[in-house]
C-alpha positions in Angstrom: 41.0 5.3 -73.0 42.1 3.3 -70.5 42.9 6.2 -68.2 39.7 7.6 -68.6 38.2 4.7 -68.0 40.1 4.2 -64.6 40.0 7.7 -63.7 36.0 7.2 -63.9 35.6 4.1 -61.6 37.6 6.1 -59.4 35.5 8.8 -59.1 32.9 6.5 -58.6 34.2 4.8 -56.0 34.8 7.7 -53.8 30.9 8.8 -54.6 30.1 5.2 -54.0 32.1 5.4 -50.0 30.7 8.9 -49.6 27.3 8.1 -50.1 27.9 5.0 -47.8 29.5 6.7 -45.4 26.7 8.8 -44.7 24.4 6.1 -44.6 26.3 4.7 -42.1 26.2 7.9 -40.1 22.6 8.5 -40.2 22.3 5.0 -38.8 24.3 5.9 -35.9 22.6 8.9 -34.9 19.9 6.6 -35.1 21.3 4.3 -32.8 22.7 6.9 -30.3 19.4 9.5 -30.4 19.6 11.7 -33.1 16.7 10.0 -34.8 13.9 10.2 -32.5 11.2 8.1 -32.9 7.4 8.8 -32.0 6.4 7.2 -28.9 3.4 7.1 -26.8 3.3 8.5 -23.3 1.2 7.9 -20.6 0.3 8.8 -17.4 -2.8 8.6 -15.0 -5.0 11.6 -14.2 -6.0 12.8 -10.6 -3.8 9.9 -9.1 -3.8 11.0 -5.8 -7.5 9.2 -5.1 -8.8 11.3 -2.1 -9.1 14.2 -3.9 -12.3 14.2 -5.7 -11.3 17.2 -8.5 -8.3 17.3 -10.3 -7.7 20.5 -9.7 -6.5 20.0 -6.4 -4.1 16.8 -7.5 -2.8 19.6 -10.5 -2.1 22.5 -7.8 0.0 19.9 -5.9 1.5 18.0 -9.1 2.2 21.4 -11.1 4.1 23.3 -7.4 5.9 20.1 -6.5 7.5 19.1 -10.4 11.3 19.1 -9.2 11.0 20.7 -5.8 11.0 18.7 -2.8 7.5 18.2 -0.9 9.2 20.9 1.6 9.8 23.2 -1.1 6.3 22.9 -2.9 4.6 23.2 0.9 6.6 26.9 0.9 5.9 27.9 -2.5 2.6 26.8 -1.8 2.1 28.6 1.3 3.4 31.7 -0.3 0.9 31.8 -2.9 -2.0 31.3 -0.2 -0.4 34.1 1.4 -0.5 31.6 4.6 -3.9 30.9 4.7 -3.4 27.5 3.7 -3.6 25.3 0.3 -5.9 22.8 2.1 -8.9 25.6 3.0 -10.7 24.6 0.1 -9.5 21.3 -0.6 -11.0 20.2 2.5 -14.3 20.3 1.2 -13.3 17.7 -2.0 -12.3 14.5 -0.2 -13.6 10.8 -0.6 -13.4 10.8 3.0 -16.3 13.0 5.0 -15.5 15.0 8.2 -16.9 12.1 10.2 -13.9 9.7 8.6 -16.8 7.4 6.3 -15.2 6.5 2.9 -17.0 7.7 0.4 -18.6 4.5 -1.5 -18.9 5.4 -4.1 -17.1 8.6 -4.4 -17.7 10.9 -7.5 -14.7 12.1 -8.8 -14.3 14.1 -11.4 -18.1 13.3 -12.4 -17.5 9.4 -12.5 -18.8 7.2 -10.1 -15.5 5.4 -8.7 -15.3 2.9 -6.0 -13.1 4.4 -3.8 -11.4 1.1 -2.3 -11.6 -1.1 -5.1 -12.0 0.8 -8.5 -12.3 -1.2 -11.5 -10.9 1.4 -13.9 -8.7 4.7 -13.8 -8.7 8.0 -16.5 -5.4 7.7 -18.2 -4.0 10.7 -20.6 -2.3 9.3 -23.5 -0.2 11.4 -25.9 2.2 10.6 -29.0 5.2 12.3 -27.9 8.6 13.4 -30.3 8.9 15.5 -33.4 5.2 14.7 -34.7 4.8 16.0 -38.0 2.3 19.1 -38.7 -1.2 18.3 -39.6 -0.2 14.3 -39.0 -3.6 12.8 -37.9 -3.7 9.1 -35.4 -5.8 6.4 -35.5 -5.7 5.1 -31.9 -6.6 1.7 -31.3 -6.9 0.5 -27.7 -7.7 -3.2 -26.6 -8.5 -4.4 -23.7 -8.9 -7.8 -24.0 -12.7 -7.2 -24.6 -11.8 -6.2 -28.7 -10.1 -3.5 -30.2 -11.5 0.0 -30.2 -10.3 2.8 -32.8 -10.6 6.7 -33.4 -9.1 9.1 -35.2 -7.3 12.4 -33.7 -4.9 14.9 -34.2 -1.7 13.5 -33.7 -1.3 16.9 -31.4 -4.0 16.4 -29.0 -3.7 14.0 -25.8 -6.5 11.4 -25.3 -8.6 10.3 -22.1 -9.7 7.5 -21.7 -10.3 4.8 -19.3 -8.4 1.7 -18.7 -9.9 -1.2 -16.7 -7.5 -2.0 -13.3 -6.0 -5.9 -13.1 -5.3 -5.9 -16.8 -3.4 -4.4 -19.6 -4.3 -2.4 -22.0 -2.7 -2.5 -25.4 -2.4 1.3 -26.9 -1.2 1.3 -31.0 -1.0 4.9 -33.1 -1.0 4.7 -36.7 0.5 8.1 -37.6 -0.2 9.5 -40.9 0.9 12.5 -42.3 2.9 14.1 -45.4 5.8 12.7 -44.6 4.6 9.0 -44.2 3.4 6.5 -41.9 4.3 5.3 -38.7 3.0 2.7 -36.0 3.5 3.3 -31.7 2.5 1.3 -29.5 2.6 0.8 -25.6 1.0 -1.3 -23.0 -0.7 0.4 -20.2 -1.1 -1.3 -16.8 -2.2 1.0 -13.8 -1.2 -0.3 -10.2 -3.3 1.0 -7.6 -1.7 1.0 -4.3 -3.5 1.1 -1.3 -1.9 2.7 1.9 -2.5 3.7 5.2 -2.0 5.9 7.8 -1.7 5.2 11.3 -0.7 6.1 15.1 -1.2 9.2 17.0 -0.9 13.3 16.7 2.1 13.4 15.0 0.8 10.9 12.3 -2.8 12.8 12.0 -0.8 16.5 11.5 -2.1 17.7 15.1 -1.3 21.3 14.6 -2.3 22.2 11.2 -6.5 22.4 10.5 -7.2 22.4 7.2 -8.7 25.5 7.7 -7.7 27.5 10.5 -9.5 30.1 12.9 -10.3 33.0 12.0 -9.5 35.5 15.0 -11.0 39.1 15.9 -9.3 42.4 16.7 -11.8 41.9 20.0 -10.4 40.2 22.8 -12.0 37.3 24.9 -12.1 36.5 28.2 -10.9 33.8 30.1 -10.4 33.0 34.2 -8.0 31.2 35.7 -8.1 28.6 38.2 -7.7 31.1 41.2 -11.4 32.2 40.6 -11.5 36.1 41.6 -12.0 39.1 39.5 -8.2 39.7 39.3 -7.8 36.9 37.6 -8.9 37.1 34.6 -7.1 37.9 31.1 -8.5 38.4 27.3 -6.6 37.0 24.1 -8.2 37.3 20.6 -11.6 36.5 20.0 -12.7 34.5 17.4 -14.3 36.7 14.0 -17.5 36.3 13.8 -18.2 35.4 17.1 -21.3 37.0 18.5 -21.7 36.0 22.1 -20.5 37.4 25.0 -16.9 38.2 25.1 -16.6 39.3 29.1 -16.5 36.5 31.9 -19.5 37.8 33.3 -21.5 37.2 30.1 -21.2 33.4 29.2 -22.6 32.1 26.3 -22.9 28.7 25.1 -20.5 26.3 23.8 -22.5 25.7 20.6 -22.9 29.6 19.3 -19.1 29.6 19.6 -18.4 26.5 18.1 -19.7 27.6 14.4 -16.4 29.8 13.9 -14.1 26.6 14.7 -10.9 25.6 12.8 -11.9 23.1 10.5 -9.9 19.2 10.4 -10.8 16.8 7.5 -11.6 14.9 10.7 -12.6 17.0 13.9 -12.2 14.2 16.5 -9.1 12.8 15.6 -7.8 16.4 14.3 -6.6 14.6 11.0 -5.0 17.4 8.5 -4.4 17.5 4.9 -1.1 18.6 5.8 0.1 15.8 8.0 3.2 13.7 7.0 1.4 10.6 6.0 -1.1 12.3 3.2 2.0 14.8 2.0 3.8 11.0 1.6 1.2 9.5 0.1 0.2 12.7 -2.3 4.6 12.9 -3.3 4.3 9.4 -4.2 1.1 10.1 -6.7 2.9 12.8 -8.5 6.1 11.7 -8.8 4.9 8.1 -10.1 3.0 8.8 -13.4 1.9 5.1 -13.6 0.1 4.8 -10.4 -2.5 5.4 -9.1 -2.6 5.9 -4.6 -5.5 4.6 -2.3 -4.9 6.3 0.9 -7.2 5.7 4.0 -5.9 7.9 7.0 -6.7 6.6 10.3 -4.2 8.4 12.4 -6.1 10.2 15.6 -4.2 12.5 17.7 -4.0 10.9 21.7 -3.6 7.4 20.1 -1.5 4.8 22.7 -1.2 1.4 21.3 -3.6 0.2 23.6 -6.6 3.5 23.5 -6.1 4.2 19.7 -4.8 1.5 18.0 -6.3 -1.2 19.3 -9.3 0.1 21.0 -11.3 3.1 21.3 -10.3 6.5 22.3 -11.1 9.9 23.2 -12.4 11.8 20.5 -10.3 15.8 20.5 -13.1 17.9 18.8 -16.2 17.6 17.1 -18.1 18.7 14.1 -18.8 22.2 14.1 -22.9 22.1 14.3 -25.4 24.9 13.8 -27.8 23.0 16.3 -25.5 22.3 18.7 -26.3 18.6 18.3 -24.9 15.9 20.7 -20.9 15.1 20.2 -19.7 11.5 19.9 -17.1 11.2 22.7 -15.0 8.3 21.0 -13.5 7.0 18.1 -12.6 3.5 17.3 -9.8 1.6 17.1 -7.5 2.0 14.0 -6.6 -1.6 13.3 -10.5 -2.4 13.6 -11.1 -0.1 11.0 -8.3 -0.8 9.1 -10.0 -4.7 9.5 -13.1 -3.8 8.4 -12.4 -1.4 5.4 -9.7 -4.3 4.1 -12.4 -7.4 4.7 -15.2 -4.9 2.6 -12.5 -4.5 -0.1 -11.7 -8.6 -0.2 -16.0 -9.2 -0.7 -15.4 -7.0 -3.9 -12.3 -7.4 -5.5 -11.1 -10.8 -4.2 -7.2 -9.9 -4.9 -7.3 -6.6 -3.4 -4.6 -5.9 -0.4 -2.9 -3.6 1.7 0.5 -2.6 0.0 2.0 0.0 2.7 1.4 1.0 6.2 2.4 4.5 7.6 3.1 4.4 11.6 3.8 6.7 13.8 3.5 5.7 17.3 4.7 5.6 21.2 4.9 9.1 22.3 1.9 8.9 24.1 2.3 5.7 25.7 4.7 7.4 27.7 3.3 10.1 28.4 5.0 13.0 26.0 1.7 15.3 26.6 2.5 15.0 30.6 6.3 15.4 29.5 5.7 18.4 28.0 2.7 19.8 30.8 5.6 19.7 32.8 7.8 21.8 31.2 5.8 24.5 30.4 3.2 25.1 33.1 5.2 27.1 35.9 2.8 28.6 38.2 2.5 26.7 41.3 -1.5 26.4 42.0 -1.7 24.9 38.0 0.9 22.6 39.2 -0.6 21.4 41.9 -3.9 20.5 40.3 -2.6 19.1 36.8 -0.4 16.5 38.7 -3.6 15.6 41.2 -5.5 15.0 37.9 -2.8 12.8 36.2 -2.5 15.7 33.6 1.4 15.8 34.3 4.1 13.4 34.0 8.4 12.8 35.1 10.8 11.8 32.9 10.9 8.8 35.1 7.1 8.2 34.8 8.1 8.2 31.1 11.4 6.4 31.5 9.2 3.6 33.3 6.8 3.3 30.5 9.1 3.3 28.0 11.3 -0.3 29.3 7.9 -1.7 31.0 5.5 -1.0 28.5 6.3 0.3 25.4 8.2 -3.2 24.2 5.5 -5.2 25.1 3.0 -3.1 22.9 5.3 -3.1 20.1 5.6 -6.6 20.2 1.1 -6.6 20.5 1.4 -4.5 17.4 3.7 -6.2 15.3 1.4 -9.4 15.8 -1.8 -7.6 14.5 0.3 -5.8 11.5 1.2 -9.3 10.1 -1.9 -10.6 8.7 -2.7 -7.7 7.3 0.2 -7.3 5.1 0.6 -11.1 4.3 3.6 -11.4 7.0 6.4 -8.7 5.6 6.5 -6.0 8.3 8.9 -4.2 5.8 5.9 -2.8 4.3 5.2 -1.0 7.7 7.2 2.6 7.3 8.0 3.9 10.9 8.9 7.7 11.1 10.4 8.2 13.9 9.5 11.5 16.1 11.4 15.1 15.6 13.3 16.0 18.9 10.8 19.4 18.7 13.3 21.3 21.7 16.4 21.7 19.5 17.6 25.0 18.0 21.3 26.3 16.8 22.1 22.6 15.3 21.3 20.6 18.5 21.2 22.6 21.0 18.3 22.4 23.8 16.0 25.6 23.4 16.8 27.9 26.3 13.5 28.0 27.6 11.3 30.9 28.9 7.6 32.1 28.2 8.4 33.4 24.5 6.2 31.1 22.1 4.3 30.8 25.4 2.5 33.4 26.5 -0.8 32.7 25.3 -1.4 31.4 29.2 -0.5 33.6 32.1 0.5 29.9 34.2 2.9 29.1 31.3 6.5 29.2 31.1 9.4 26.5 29.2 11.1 26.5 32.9 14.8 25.7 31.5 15.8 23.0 33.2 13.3 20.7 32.8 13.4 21.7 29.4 16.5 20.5 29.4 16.0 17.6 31.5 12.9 16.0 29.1 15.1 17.2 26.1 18.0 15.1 27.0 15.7 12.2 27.7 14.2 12.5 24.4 17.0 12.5 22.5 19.2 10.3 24.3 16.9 7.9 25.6 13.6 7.5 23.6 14.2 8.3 20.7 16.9 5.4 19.8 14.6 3.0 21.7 11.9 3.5 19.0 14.5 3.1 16.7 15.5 -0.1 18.4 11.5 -1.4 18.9 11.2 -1.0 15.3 14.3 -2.8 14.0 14.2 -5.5 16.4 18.5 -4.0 17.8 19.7 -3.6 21.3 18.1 -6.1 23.0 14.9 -5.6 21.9 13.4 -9.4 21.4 11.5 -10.1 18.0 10.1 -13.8 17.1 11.6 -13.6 13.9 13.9 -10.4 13.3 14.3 -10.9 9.8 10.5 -10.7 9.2 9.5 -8.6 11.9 11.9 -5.2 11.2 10.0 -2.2 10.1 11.1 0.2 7.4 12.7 2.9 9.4 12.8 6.2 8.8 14.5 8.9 10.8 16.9 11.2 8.6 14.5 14.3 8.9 15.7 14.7 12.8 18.8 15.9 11.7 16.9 18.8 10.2 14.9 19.6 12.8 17.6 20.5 14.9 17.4 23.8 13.9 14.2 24.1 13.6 12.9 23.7 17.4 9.7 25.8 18.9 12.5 28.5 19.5 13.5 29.1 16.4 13.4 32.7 14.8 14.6 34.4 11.8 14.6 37.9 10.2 12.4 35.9 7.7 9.7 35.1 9.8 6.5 36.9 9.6 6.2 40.0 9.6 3.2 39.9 12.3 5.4 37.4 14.3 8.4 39.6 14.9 6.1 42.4 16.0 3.5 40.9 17.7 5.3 37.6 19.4 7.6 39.3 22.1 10.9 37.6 22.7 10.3 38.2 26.8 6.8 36.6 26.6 5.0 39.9 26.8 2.7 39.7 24.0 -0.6 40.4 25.4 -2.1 43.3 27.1 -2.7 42.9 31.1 -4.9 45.2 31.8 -8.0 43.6 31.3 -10.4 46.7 30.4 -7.9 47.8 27.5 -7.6 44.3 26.7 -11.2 43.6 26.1 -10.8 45.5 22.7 -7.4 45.1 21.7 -5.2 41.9 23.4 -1.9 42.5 21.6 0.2 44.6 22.8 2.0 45.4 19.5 -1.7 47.4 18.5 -1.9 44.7 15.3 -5.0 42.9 14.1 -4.7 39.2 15.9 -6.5 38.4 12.3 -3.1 38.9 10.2 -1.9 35.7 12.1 -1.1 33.4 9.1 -0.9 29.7 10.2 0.9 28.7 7.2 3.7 31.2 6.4 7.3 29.9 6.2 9.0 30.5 9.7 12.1 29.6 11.2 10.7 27.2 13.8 9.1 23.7 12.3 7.4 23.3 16.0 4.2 24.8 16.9 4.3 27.2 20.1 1.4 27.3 22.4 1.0 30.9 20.8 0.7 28.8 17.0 -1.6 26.8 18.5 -4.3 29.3 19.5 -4.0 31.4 16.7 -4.4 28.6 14.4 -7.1 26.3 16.1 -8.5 27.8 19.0 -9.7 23.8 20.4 -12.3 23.7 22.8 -12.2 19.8 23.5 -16.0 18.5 23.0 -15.1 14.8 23.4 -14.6 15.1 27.2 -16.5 13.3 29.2 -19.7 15.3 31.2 -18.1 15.4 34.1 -15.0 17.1 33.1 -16.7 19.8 30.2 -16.6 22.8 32.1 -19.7 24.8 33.2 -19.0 28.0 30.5 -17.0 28.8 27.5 -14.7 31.3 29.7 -13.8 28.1 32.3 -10.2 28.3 33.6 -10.1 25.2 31.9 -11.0 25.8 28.7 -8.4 28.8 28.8 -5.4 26.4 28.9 -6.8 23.2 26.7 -7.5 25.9 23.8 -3.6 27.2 24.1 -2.4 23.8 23.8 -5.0 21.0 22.4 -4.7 22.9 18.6 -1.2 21.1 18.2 0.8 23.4 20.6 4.8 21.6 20.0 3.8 19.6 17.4 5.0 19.8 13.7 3.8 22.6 11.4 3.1 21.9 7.6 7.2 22.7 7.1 8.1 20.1 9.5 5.3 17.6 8.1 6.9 18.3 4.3 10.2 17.9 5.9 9.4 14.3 7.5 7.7 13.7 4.2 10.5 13.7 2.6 12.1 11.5 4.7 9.3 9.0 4.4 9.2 9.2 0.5 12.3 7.7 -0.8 11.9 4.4 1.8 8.4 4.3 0.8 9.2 4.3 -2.7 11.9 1.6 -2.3 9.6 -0.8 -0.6 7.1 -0.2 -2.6 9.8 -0.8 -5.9 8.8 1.9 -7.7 11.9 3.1 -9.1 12.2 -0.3 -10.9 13.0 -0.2 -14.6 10.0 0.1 -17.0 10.3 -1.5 -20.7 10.6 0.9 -23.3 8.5 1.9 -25.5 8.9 1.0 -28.9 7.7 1.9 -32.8 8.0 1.0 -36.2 7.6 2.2 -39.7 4.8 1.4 -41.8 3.2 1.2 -45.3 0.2 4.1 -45.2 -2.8 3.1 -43.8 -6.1 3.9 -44.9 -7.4 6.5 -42.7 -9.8 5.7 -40.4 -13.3 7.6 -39.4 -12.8 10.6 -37.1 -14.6 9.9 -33.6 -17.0 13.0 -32.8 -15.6 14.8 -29.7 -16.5 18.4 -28.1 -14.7 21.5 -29.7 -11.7 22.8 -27.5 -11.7 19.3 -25.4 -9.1 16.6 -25.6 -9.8 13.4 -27.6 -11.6 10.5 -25.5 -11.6 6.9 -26.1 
């Protein structure tokens, strides 16, 4: 008996350990994830606050989920077939083709504020291996009281949560298999950012939606003045008028087939660096939500753009032909002004990020580059008479005389506005836009250039002006904007920008001479590599320009190329820009003007980034953006617990199909 009876605890205690023993183990795959628990997620809906549809945030969110914004701007482009992503988008903005903020803007069919909003839509959903059939009673508070309703666990819920305070989120999940509780605490931070400085900042190069160009060709003269000299390139489609110098027509009935800019007369794209910066940071950051007010004009100095008024570069296409406003004021006043209207309605509201890109004009990179590419001596003569053309030393002058000195103007109105920590301003440094081969200076010639029988990258002062940008300006912005060889700040600590510059390494290969097998098809026909692209003869040319016999209309702007750098050849098959903003005394007598046959080759953005080499310097911008900004910083987690059943609660009423709203 006594055997037995030992035999028997025995055997019990080896049932006894085995059952413990996988107690034990569930409780470590507990511990180490192999229990999952339900949890809450959350994120906010059509973040990216200058769109007003969420459409257009979800086109961008869904392309750029684990691509970088260079990437996503490809697949993108592909899918447009190079007509653009932005063409419709355009028409959806908080912000009108005159630059006025909407106030209020309607987005999404709620009245927002678009400066100071007092609330965001935020999707919740219950997230991990939620039971079949399990239903939720959601609770959300406020502050203001608890509110509950009652979903499928399976559906996400909208709802709105009020900005400046958090909102406490609880799921009571109930379903066959028991009861649970998740909760989570939402708090939405609204940044505000924005854009500032010149071309390259406002994405010069790149309407939002481009021209549209006939098989026709059009005639321009040049500055000679006889019959001989004239030559056609592509109409625009649609265009009615008078195609032949001898039949002029007015500025206004060719004006209503313009490219179209989310802001004619500063030529501000969707594409530009700064709003691809700002958008990557909206949809890689769930929990935020972006403000962005672009300010950026193309021609900004420090002096004429920044701080005071400048020269508007187009104007809004009119029907009537209505009078164009000839300037635009000064970023930092407007900057001013929209900040002090944000401070009279939400007391605590400030400016969390600047993006800056400035200096190029203020020494004189548009006369840099005249120079290098206008080759036929009677254009010569009369561009440097009218100050149109500038040396490398007029720009090596500016650049130690001036430039410091306006750096040190700007850094002094940037302070107040960002409560003192100029580390907040992020400075993207220029793209040397002459490089091919991995550094080396294009080689010059009238390929890319064309478009203008006077033009031609003469290849040693394309050399020349290369050089000088790469060895001489571009580490002195690097130098103004870290306060670092020699360059005198009042307090260097405070007073260094966020720099960014690790995109020019790319661009080195991707110059305005770049080509590839892959470029468009239409470019490696129709673009000659000897700069013969267009038809001489001007009575053959009147109805078809190119020489290759293609339709100038199967141009797509936005097609992946090889080159990142707008040619003058880009720039008049994508925009086409008749400068309005000129004063009266320099708007030429008729739309076929000698003049207006070289400002539309080159005022559309001609060697200025494309929308590859804006997502490339986005990318550049994003991660120091993000860092200043902290937004990588850890988030508590969110937690649950296990529960005695609830008694159900009453089922909100909600539309069939539609997710659950609070």
């Amino acid at each position: 008996m006594a055997g037995i009876f030992l035999r028997s605890m025995m055997s019990a205690a080896l049932i006894a350990g085995a059952l413990l023993g996988m107690f034990t183990s569930a409780a470590q795959a507990q511990g180490t994830g192999g229990y999952r628990p339900l949890q809450i997620s959350w994120e906010v809906r059509n973040r990216f606050r200058l769109f007003r549809e969420e459409r257009d945030f979800l086109l961008h969110a869904e392309t750029g989920r684990g691509r970088s914004v260079l990437a996503a701007e490809q697949a993108l482009a592909i899918q447009s077939d190079g007509r653009g992503w932005a063409r419709n988008t355009v028409n959806r903005l908080c912000i009108d083709l005159a630059g006025r903020v909407s106030e209020p803007c309607t987005r999404d069919n709620v009245k927002e504020s678009y400066l100071t909003p007092i609330d965001h839509p935020v999707v919740i959903r219950l997230t991990g291996p939620v039971p079949v059939g399990a239903t939720c009673a959601w609770t959300v508070d406020d502050g203001d009281g608890p509110q509950t309703s009652t979903f499928d666990c399976a559906e996400p819920v909208n709802l709105r949560v009020r900005y400046g305070r958090t909102t406490v989120v609880t799921a009571d999940i109930s379903s066959s298999e028991g009861s649970q509780r998740a909760f989570t605490e939402i708090a939405v931070r609204d940044i505000f950012i924005a854009g500032l400085g010149d071309s390259i900042a406002s994405g010069e190069g790149n309407p939002d939606r481009p021209v549209a160009l006939a098989d026709e060709g059009f005639c321009f003269r040049s500055y000679l003045g006889t019959a001989a000299a004239q030559y056609y390139r592509p109409s625009r489609a649609g265009y009615k008028g008078g195609r032949a110098c001898e039949a002029p027509d007015s500025l206004s009935v060719w004006q209503r087939q313009s490219a179209l800019w989310f802001n004619p007369a500063c030529h501000r794209s969707l594409y530009s660096y700064q709003t691809r910066t700002a958008l990557a940071l909206a949809i890689r950051y769930p929990h935020i939500a972006v403000t962005y007010l672009p300010l950026a004009c193309t021609g900004a100095t420090i002096a004429d753009g920044l701080f005071g008024s400048q020269r508007a570069r187009d104007c809004l296409p009119s029907k009537s032909g209505g009078a164009c406003q000839g300037s635009v004021n000064g970023q930092l006043a407007e900057l001013r002004d929209a900040l002090a209207a944000a401070k009279r309605r939400q007391s605590d509201r400030q400016l969390d990020l600047v993006l800056l890109s400035i200096g190029a004009n203020d020494i004189y990179f548009s006369g840099l580059v005249a120079d290098v590419i206008v080759d036929t001596a009677t254009e010569r003569v009369l561009f440097r008479r009218s100050g149109v053309m500038a040396s490398v030393d007029d720009a090596r002058s500016a650049m130690t005389r001036d430039l410091p000195q306006g750096f040190a103007k700007l850094r002094e109105a940037l302070k107040p506005l960002l409560g003192g920590d100029l580390s907040r301003v992020v400075y993207t440094a220029y793209a040397n836009p002459t490089l091919s081969n991995g550094g080396a200076p294009c080689p010059g010639g009238r390929a890319g250039f064309d478009i203008h029988p006077s033009f031609n990258a003469q290849p040693q002062r394309l050399a020349t002006v290369s050089n000088f940008v790469e060895n001489e300006f571009l580490p002195q912005l690097r130098a103004l904007a870290l306060c670092e060889g020699g360059i005198l700040c009042r307090n260097p600590p405070a007073d260094r920008m966020t720099f960014v510059d690790s995109h020019q390494a790319s661009f080195a290969s991707h110059g305005f001479c770049a080509r590839s097998e892959s470029d468009p098809e239409f470019d490696r026909q129709c673009f000659s590599a000897t700069g013969d692209s267009f038809d001489p003869d001007i009575v053959t040319a009147a109805n078809q320009p190119m020489l290759c016999g293609r339709s100038a209309g199967e141009y797509r702007a936005y097609l992946p190329r090889a080159r990142w750098i707008r040619d003058a050849n880009d720039s008049y098959f994508a925009a086409m820009t008749y400068p309005q903003g000129l004063p009266a005394s320099q708007q030429p007598s008729d739309i076929h003007d000698a003049t207006w046959g070289v400002l539309s080759a080159v005022y559309g953005g001609a060697v200025h980034p494309s929308a590859e080499g804006h997502a490339a310097m986005a990318d550049a911008a994003v991660p120091a953006a993000a860092a200043v900004l902290q937004l990588d910083a850890a988030v508590p987690e969110v937690t649950s617990q296990p529960m005695q059943p609830l008694p159900p609660a009453p089922e909100a009423p909600r539309p069939p199909g539609r997710a659950g709203r609070l």
